[in-house]
C-alpha positions as a printed Julia matrix, in Angstrom:
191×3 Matrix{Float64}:
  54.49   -6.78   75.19
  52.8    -8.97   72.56
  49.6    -9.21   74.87
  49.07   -5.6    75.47
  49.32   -5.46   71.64
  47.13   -8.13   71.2
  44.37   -6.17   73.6
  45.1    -2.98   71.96
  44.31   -5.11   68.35
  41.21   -6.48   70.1
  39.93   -3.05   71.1
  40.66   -1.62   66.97
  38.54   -4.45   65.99
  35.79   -3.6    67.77
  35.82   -0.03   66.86
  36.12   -1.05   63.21
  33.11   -3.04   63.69
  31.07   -0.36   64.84
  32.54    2.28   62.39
  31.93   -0.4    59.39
  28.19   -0.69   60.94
  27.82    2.83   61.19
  28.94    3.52   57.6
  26.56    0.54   56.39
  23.63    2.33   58.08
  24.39    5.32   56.82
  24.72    3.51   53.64
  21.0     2.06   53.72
  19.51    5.64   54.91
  20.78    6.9    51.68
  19.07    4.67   49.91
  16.19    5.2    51.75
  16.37    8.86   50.79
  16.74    8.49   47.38
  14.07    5.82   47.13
  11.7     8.09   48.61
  13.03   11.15   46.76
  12.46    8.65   43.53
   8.67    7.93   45.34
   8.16   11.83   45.44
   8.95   12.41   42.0
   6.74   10.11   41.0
   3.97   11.14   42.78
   4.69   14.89   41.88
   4.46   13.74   37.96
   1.2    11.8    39.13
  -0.5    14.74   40.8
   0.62   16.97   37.9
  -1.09   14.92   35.3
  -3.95   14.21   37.7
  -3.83   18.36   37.9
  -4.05   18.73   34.27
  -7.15   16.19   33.56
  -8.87   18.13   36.44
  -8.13   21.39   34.56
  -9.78   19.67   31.35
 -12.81   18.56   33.58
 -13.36   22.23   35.03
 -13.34   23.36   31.45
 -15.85   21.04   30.41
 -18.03   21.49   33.19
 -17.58   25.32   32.95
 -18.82   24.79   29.3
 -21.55   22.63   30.44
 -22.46   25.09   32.76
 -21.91   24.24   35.92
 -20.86   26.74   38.89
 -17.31   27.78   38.61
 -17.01   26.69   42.61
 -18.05   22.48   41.58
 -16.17   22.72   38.96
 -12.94   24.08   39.94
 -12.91   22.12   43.68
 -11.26   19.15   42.05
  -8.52   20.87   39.96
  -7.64   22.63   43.27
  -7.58   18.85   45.32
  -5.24   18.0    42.55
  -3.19   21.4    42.84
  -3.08   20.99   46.09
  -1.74   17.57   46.1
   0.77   18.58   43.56
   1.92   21.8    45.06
   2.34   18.63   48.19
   4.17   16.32   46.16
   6.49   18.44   44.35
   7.29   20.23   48.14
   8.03   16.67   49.66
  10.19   16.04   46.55
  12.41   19.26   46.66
  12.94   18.22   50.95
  13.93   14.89   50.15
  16.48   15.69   47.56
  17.92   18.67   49.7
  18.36   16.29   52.23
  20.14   14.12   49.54
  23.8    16.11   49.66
  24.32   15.71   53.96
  23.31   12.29   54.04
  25.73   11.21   51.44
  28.22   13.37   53.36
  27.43   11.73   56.51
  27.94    8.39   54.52
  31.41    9.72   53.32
  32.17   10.9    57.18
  31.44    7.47   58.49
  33.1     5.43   55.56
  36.33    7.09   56.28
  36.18    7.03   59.6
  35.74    3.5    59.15
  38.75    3.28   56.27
  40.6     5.07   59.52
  39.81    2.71   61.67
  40.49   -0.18   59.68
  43.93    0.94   58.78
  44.86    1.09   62.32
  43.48   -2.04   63.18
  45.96   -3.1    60.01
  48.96   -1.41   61.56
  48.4    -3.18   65.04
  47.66   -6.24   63.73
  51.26   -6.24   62.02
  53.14   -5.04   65.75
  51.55   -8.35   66.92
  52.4   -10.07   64.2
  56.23   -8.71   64.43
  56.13   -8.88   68.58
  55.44  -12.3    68.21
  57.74  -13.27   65.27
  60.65  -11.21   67.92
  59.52  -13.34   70.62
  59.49  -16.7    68.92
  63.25  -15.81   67.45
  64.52  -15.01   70.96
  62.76  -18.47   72.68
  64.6   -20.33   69.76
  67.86  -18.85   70.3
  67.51  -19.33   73.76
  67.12  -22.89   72.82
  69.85  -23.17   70.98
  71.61  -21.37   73.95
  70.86  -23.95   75.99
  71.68  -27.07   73.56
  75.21  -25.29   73.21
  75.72  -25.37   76.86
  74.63  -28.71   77.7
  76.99  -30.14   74.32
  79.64  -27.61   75.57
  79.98  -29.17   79.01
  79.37  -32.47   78.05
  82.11  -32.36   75.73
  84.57  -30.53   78.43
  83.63  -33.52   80.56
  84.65  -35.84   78.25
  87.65  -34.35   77.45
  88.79  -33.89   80.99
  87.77  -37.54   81.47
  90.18  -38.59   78.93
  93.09  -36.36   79.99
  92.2   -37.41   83.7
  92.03  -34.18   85.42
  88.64  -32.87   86.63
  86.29  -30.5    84.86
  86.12  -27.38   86.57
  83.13  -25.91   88.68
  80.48  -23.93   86.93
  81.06  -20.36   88.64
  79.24  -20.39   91.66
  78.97  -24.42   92.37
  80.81  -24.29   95.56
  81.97  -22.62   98.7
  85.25  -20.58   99.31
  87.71  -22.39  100.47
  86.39  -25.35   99.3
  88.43  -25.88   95.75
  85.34  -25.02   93.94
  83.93  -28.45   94.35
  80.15  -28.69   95.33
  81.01  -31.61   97.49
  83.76  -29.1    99.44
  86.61  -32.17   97.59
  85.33  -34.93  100.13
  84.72  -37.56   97.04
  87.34  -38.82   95.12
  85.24  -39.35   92.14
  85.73  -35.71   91.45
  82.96  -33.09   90.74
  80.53  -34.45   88.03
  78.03  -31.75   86.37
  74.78  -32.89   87.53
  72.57  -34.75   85.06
């Protein structure tokens, strides 16, 4: 019993491996998220400033008078760029809330996991404890036997009648004696 446990425990520690590896992937994507959420933010504050000194520029160069086309192509580069960076920002955090869902999915499958791996680990533990208590008191089963019919030899030995057969040790017919009563020594238990 204890080694189909024991394969059974084998098997829950591999799947708790994966599911731990799993979680700690999931783990690092978040992180990756947020870092490049954190990225996009700063580039969208960037590009905004960037926005407003072009906005300054086309208003000089308006005043300077330049053609409202030169002067307002680099405020719109900047727009642009912002309108970019604040759109990659506002994907990256709304993908934010399912990753960290996915990491809570994975960690407790991998909670799961490891809590059954627990649970089999202490049947094995308990199967072999069991086994270990019946070997010894098998043991002892033995040791009891051997003193028991050592000490009903001796006793017969000093009374001078003979010990008698273990069940089984002879033929009918033949007074129970392995050696069907042809020695005089008497049956002796074998050694």
């Amino acid at each position: 019993m204890a080694s189909s446990l024991e394969r059974l425990l084998g098997i829950r520690a591999m799947q708790e491996e994966l599911a731990r590896r799993q979680a700690e992937a999931e783990r690092a994507r978040l992180r990756e998220l947020e870092r490049l959420a954190a990225e996009a933010a700063g580039e969208a504050r960037a590009s905004r400033e960037r926005w407003f000194a072009a906005v300054e520029r086309e208003s000089q160069r308006e005043s300077e008078g330049e053609s409202a086309e030169a002067a307002s192509a680099g405020r719109l580069a900047e727009e642009s760029a912002w309108e970019q960076a604040v759109w990659r920002r506002a994907r990256l955090e709304r993908l934010g809330p399912a990753q960290r869902a996915e990491l809570e999915r994975a960690q407790e499958e991998y909670l799961g996991l490891r809590r059954e791996r627990r649970q089999v680990e202490s049947l094995v533990e308990t199967a072999r404890n069991l086994e270990r208590a019946h070997a010894a008191r098998e043991d002892q089963r033995r040791v009891d036997d051997w003193f028991h019919s050592r000490s009903k030899g001796e006793e017969s030995m000093a009374t001078g009648s003979e010990p008698a057969a273990p069940e089984g040790a002879g033929l009918i017919g033949d007074g129970g004696k392995p050696d069907g009563g042809k020695l005089d020594g008497g049956w002796r238990p074998p050694s």
